[in-house]
PDB file of N, CA, C and O in Angstrom:
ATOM      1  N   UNK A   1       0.821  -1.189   0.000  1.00  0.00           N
ATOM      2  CA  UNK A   1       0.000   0.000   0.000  1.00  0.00           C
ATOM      3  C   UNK A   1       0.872   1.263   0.000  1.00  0.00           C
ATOM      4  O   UNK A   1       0.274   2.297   0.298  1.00  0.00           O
ATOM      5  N   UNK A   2       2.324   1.375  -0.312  1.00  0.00           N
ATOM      6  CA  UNK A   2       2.945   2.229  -0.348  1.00  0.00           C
ATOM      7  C   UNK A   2       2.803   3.002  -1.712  1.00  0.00           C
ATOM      8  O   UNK A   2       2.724   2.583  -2.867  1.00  0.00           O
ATOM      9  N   UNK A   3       2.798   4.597  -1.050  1.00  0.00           N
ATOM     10  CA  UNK A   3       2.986   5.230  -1.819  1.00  0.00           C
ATOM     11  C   UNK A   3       0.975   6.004  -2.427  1.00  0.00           C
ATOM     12  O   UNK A   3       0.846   7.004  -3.132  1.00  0.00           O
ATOM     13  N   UNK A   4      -0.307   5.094  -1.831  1.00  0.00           N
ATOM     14  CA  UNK A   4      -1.257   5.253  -1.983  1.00  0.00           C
ATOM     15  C   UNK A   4      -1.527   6.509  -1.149  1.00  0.00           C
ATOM     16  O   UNK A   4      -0.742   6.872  -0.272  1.00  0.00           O
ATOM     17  N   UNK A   5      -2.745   7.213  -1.466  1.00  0.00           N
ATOM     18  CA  UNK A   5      -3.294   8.680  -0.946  1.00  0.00           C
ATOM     19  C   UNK A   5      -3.985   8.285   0.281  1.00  0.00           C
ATOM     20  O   UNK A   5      -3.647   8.626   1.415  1.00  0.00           O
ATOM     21  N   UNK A   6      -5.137   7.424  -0.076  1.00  0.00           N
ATOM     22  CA  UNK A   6      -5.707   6.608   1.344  1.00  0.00           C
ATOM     23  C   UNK A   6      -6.474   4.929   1.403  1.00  0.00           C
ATOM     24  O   UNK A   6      -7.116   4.319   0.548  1.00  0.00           O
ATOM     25  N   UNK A   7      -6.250   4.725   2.180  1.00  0.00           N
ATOM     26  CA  UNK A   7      -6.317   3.234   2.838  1.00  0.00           C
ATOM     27  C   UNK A   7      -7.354   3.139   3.932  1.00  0.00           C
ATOM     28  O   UNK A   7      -7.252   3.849   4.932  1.00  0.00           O
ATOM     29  N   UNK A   8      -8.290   2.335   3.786  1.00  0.00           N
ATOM     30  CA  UNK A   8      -9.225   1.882   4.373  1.00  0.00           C
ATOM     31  C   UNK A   8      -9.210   0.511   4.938  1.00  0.00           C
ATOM     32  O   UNK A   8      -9.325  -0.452   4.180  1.00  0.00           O
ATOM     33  N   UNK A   9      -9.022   0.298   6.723  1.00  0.00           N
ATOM     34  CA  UNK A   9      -8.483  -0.687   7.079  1.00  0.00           C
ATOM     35  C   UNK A   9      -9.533  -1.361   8.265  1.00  0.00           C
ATOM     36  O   UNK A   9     -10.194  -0.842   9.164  1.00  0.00           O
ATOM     37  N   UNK A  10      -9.377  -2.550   7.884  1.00  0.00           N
ATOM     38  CA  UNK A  10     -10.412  -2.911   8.818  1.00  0.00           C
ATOM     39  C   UNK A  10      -9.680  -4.557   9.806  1.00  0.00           C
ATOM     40  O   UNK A  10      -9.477  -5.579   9.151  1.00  0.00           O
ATOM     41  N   UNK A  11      -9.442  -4.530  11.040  1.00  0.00           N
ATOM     42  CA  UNK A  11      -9.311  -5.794  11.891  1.00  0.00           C
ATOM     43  C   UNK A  11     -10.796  -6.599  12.217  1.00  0.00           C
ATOM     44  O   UNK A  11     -11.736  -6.335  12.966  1.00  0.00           O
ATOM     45  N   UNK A  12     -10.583  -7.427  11.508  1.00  0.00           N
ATOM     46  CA  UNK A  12     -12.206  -8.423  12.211  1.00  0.00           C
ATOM     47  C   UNK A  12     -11.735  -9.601  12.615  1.00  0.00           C
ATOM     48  O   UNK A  12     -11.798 -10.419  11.698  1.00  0.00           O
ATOM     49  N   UNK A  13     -11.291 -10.033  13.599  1.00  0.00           N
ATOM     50  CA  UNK A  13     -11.200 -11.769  13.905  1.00  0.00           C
ATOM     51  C   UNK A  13      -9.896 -12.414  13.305  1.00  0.00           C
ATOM     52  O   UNK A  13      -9.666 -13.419  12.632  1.00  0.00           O
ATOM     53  N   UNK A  14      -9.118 -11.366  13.862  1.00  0.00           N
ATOM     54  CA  UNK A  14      -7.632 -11.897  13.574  1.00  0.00           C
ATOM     55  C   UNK A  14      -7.399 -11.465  11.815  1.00  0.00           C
ATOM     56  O   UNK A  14      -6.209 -11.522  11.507  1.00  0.00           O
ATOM     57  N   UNK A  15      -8.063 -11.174  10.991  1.00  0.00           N
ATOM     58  CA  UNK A  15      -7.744 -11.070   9.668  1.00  0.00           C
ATOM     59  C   UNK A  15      -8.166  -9.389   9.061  1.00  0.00           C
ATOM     60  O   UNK A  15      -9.329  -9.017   8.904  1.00  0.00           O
ATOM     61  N   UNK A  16      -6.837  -8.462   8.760  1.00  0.00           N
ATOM     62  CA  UNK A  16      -6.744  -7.410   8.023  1.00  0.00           C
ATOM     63  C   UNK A  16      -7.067  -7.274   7.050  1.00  0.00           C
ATOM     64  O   UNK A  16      -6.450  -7.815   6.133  1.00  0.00           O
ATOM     65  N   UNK A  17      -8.191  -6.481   6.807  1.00  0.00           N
ATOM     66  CA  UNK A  17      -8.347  -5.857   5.802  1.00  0.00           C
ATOM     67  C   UNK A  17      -8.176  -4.653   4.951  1.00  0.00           C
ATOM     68  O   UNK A  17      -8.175  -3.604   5.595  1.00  0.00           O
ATOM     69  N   UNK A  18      -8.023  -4.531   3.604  1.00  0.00           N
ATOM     70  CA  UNK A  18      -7.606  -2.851   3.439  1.00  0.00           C
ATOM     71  C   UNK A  18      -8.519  -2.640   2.491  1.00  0.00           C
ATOM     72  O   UNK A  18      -9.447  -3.437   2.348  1.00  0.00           O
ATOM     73  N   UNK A  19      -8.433  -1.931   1.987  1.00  0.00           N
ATOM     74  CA  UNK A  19      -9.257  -1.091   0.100  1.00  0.00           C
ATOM     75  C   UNK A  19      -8.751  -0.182  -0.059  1.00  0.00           C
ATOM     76  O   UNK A  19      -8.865   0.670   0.822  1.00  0.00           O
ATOM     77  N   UNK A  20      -7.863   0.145  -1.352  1.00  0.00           N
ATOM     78  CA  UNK A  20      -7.048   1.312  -1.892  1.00  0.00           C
ATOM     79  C   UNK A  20      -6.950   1.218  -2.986  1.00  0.00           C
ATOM     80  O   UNK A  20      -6.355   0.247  -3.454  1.00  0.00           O
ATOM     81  N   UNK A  21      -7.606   2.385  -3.958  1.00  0.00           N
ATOM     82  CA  UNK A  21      -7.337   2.796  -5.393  1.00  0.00           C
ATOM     83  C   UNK A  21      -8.176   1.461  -6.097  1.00  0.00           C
ATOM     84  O   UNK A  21      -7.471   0.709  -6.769  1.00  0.00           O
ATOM     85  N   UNK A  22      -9.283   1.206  -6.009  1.00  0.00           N
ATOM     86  CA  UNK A  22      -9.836  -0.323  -6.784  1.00  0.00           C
ATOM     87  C   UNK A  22      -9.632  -1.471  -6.048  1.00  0.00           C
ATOM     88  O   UNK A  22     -10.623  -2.200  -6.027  1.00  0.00           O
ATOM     89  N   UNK A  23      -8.581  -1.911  -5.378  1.00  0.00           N
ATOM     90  CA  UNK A  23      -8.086  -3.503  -4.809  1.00  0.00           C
ATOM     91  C   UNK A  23      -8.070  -3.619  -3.283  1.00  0.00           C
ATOM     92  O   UNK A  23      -7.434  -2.926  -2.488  1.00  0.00           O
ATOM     93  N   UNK A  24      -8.790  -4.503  -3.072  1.00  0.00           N
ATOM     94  CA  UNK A  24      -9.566  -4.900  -1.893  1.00  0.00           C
ATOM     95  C   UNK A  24      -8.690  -6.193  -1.657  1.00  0.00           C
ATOM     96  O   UNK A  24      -8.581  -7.121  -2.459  1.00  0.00           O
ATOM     97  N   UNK A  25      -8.089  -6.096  -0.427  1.00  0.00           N
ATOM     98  CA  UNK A  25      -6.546  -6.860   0.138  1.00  0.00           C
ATOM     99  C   UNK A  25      -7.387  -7.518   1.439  1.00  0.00           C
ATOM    100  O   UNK A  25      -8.463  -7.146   1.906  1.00  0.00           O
ATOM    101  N   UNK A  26      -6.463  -8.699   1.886  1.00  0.00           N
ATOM    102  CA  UNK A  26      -6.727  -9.741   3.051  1.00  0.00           C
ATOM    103  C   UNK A  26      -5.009  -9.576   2.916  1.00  0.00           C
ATOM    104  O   UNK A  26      -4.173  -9.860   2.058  1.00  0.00           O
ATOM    105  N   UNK A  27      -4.995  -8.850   4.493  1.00  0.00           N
ATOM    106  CA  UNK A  27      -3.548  -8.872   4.715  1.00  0.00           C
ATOM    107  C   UNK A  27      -2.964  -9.627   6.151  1.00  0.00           C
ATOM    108  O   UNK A  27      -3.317  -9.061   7.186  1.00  0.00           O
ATOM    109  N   UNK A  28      -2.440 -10.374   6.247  1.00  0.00           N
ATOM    110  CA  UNK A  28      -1.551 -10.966   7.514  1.00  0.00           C
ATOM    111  C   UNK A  28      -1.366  -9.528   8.721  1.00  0.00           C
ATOM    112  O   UNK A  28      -0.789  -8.478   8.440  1.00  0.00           O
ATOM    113  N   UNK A  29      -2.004  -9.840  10.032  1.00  0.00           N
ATOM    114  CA  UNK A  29      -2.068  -8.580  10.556  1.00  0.00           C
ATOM    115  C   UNK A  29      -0.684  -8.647  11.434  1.00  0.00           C
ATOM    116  O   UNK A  29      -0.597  -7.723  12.243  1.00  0.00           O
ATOM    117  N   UNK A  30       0.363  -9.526  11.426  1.00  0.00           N
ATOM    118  CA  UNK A  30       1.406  -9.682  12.318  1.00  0.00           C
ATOM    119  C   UNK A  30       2.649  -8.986  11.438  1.00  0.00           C
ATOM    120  O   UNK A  30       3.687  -8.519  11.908  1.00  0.00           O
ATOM    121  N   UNK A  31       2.249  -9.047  10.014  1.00  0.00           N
ATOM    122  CA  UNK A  31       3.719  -8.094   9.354  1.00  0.00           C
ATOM    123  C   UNK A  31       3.063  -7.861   7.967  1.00  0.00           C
ATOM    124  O   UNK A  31       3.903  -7.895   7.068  1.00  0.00           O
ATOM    125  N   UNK A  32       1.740  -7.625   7.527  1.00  0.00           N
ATOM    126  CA  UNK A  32       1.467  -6.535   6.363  1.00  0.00           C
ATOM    127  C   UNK A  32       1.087  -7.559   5.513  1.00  0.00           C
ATOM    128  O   UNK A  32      -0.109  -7.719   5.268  1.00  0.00           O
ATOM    129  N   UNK A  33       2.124  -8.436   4.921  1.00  0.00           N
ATOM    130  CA  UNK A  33       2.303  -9.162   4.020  1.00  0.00           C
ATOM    131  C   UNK A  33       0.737  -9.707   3.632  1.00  0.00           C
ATOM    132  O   UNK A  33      -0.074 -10.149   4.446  1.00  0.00           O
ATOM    133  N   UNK A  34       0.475  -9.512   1.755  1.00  0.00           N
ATOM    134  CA  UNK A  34      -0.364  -9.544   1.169  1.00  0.00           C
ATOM    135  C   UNK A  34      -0.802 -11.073   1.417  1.00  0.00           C
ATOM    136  O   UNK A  34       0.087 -11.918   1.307  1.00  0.00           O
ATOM    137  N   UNK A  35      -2.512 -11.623   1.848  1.00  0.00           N
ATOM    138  CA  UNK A  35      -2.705 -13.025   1.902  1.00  0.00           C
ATOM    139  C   UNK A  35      -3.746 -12.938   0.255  1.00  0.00           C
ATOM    140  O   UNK A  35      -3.753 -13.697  -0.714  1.00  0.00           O
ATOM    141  N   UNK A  36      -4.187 -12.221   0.418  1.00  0.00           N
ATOM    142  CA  UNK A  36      -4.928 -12.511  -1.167  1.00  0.00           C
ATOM    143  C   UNK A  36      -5.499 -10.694  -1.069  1.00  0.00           C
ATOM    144  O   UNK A  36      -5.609  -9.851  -0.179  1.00  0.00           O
ATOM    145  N   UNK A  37      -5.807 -10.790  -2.914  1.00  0.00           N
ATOM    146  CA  UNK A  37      -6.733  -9.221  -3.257  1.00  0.00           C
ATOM    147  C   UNK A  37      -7.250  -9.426  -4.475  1.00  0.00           C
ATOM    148  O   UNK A  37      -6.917 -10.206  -5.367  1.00  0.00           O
ATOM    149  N   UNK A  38      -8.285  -8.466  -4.387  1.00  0.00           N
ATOM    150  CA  UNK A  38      -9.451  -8.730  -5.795  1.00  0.00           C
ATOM    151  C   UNK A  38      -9.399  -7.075  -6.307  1.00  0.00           C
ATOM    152  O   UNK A  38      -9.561  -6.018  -5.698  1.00  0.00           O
ATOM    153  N   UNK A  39      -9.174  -7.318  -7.343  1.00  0.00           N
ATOM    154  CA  UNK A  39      -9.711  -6.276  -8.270  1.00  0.00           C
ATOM    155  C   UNK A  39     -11.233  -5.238  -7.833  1.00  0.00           C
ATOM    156  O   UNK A  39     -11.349  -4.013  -7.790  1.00  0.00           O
ATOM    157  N   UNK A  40     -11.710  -5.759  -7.703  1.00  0.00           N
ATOM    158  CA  UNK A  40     -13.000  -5.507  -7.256  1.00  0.00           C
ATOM    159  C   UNK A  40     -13.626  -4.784  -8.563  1.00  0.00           C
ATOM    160  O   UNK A  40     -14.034  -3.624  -8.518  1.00  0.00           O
ATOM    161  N   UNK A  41     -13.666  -5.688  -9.889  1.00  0.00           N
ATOM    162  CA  UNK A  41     -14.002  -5.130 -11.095  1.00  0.00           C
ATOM    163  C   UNK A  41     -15.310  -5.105 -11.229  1.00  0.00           C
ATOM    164  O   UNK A  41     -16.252  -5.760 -10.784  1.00  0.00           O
ATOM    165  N   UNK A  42     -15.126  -3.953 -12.141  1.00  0.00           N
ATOM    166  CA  UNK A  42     -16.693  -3.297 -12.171  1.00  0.00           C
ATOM    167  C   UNK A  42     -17.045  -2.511 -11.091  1.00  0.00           C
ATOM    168  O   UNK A  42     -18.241  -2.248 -11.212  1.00  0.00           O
ATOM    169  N   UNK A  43     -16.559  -1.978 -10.037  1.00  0.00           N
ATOM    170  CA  UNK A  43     -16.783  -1.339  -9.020  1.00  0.00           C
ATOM    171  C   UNK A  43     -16.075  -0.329  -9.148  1.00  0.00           C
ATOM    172  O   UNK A  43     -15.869   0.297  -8.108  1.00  0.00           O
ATOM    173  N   UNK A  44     -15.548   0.117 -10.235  1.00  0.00           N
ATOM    174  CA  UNK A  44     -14.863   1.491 -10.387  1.00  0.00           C
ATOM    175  C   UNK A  44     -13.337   1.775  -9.102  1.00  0.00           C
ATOM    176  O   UNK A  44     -12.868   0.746  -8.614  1.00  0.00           O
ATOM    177  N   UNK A  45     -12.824   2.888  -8.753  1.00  0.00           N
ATOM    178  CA  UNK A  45     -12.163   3.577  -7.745  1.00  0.00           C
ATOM    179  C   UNK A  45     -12.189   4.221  -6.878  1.00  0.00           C
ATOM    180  O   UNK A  45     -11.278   4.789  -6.277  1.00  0.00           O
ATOM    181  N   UNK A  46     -13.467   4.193  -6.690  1.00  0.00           N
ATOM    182  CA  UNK A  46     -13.956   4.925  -5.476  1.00  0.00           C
ATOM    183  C   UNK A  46     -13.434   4.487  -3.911  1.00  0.00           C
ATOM    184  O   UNK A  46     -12.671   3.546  -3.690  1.00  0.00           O
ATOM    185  N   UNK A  47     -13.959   5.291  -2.986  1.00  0.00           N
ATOM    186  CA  UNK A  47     -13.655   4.889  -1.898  1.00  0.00           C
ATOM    187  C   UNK A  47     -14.660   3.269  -1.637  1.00  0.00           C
ATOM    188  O   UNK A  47     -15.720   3.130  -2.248  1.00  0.00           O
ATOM    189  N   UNK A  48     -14.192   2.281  -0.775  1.00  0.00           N
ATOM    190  CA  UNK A  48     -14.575   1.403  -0.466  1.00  0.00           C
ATOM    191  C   UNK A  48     -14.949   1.743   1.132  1.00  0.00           C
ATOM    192  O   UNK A  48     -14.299   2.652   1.650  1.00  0.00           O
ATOM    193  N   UNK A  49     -15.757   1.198   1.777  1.00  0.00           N
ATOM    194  CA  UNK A  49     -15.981   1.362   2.979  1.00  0.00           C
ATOM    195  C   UNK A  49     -16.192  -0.456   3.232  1.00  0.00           C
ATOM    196  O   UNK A  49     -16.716  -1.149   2.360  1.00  0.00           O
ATOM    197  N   UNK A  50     -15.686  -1.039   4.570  1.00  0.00           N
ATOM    198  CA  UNK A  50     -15.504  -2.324   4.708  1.00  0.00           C
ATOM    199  C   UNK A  50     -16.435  -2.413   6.184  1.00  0.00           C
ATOM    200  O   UNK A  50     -16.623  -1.445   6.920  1.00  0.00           O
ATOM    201  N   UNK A  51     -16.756  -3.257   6.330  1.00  0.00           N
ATOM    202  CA  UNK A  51     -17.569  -3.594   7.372  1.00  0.00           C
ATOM    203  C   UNK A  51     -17.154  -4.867   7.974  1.00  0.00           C
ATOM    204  O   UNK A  51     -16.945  -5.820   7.224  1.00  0.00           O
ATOM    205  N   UNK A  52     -16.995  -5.004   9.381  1.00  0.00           N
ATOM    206  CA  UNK A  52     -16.872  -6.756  10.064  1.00  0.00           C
ATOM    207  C   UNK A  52     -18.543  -7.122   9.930  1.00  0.00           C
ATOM    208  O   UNK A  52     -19.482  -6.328   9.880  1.00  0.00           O
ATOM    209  N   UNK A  53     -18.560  -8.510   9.895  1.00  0.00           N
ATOM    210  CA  UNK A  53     -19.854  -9.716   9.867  1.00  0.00           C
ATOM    211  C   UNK A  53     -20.393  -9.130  11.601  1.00  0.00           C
ATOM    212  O   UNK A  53     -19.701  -8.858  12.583  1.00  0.00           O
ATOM    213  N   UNK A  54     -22.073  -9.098  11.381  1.00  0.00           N
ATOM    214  CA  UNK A  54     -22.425  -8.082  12.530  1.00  0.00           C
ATOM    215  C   UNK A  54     -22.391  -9.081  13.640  1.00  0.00           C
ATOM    216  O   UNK A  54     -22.613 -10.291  13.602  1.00  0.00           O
ATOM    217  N   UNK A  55     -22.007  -8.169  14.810  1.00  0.00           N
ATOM    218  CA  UNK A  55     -21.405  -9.360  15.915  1.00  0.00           C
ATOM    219  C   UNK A  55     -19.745  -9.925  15.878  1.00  0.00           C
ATOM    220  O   UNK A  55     -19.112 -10.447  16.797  1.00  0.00           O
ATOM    221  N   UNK A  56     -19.384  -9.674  14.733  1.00  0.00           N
ATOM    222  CA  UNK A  56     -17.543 -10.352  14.817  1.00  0.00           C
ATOM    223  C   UNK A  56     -16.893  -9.663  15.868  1.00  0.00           C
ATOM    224  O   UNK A  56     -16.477 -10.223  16.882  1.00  0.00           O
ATOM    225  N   UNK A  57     -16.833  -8.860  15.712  1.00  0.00           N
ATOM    226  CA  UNK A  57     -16.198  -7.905  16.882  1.00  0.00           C
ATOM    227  C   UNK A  57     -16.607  -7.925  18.309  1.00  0.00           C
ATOM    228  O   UNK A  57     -15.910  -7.940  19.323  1.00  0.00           O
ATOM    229  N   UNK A  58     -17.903  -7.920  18.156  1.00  0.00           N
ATOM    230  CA  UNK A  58     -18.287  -8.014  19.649  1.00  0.00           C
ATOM    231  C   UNK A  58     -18.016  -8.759  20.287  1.00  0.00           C
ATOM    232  O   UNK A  58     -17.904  -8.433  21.469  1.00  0.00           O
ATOM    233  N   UNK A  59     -17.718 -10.353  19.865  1.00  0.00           N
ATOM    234  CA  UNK A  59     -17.640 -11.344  20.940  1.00  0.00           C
ATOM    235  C   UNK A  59     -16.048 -11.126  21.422  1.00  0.00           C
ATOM    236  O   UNK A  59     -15.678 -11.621  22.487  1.00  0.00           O
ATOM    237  N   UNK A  60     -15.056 -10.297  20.513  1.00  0.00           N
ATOM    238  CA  UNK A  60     -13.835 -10.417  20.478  1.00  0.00           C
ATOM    239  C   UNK A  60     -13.597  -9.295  21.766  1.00  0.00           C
ATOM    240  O   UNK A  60     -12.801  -9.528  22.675  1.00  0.00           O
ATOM    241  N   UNK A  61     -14.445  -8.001  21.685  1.00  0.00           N
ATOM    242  CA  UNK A  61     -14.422  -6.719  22.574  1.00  0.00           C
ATOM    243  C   UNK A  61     -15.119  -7.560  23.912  1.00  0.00           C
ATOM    244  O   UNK A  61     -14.635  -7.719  25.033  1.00  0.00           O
ATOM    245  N   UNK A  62     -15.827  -7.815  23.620  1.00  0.00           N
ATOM    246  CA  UNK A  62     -16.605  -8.826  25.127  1.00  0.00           C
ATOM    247  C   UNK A  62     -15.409  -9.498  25.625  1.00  0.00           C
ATOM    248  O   UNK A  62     -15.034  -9.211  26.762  1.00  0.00           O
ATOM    249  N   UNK A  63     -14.802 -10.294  24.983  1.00  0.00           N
ATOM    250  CA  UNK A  63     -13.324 -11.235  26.031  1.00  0.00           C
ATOM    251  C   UNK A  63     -12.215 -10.446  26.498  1.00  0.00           C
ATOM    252  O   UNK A  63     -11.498 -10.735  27.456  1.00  0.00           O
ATOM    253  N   UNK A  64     -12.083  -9.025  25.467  1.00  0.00           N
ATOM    254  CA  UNK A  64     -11.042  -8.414  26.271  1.00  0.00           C
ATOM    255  C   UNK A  64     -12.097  -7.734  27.330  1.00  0.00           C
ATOM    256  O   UNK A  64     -11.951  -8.388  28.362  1.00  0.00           O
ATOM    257  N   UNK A  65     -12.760  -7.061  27.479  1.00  0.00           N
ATOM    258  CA  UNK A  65     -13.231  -6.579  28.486  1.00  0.00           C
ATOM    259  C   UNK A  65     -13.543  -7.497  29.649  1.00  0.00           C
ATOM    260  O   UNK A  65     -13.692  -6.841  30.681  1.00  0.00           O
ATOM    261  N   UNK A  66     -13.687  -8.767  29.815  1.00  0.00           N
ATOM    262  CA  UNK A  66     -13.475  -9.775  30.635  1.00  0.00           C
ATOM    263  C   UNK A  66     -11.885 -10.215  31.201  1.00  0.00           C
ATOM    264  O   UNK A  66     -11.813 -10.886  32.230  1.00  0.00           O
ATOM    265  N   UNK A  67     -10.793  -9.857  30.572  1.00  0.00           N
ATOM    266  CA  UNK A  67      -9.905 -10.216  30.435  1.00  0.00           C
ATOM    267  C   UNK A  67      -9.423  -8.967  31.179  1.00  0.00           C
ATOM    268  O   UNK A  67      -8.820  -9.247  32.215  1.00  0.00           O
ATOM    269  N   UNK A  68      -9.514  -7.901  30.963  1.00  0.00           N
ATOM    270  CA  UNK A  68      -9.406  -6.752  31.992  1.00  0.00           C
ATOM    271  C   UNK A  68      -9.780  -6.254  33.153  1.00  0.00           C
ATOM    272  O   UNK A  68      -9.272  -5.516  33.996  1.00  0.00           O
ATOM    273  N   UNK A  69     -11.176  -7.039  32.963  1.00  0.00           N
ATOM    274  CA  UNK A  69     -11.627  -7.336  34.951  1.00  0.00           C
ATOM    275  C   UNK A  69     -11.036  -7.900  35.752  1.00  0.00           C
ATOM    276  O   UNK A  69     -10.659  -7.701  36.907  1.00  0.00           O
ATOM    277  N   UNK A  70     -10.952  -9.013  34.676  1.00  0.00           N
ATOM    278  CA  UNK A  70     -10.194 -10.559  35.480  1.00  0.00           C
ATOM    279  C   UNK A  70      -8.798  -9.963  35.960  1.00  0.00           C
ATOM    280  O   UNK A  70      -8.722  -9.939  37.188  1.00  0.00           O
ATOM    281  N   UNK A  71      -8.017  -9.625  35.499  1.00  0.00           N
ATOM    282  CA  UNK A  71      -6.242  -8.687  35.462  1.00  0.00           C
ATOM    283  C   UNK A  71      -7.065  -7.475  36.649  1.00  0.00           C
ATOM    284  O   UNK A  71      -6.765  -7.335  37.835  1.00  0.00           O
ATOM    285  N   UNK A  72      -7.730  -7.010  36.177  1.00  0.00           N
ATOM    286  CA  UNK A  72      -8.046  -5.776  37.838  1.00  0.00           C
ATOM    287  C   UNK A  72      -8.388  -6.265  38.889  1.00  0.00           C
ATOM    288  O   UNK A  72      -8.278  -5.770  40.011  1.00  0.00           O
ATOM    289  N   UNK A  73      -9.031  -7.748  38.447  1.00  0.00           N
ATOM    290  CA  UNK A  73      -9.259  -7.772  40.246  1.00  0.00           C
ATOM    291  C   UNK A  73      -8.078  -8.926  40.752  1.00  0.00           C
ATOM    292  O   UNK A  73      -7.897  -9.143  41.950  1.00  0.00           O
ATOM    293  N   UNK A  74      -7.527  -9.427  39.987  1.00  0.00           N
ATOM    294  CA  UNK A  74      -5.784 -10.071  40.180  1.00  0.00           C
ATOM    295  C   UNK A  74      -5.288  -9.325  40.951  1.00  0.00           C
ATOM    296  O   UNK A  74      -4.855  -9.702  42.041  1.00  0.00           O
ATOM    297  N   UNK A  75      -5.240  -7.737  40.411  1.00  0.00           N
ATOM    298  CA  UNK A  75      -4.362  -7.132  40.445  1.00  0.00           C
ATOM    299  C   UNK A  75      -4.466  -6.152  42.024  1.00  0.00           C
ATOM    300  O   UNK A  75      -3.498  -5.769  42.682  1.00  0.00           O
ATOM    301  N   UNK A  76      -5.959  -5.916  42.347  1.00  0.00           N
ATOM    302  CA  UNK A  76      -6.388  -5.853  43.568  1.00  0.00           C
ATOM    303  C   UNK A  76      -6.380  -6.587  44.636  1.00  0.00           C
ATOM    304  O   UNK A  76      -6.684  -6.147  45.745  1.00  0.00           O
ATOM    305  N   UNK A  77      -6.039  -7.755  44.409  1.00  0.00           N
ATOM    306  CA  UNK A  77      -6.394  -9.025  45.584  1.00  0.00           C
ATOM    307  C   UNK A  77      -4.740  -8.896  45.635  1.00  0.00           C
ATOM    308  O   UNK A  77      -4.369  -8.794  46.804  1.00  0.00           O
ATOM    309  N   UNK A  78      -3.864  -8.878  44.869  1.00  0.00           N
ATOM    310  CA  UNK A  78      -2.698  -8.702  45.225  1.00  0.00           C
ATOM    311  C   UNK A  78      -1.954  -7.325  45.963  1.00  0.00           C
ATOM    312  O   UNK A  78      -0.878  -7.324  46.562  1.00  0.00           O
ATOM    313  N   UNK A  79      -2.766  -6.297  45.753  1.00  0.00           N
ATOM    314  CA  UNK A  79      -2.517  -5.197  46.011  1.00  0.00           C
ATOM    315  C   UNK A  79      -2.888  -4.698  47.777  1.00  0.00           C
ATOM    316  O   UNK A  79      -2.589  -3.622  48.296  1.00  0.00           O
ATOM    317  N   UNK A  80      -3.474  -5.641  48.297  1.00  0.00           N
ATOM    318  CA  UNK A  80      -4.325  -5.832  49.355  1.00  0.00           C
ATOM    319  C   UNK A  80      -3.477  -6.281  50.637  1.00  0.00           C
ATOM    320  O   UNK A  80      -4.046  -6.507  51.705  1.00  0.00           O
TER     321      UNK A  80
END
């Protein structure tokens, strides 16, 4: 994506997504590197706007926010 004006990026469930200039990318979110991209022909160059599957995210924001209670009250019972 170097060298593009703007990039539209989306994390859903461990897998990166981008859209820039026409081509709609599935990128490896640990070092960039391209896993697949589509043309997205017939859809012109416009901006793309990407969306996660409704609910993907949530169950993922729900475990860290569990995961941060759990670590605060660790972290209180030790603090005690």
């Amino acid at each position: 994506m170097k060298g593009v004006d703007f990039v539209n990026l989306v994390l859903d469930g461990g897998q990166l997504f981008a859209a820039t200039n026409g081509e709609f990318y599935c990128l490896d979110p640990a070092n960039g590197h391209i896993r697949w991209k589509s043309g997205l022909t017939g859809m012109g160059f416009g901006l793309v706007t990407i969306a996660p599957a409704a609910g993907g995210n949530l169950i993922a924001m729900e475990e860290n926010r569990r995961r941060d209670q759990s670590d605060a009250v660790a972290a209180s019972a030790t603090s005690t």
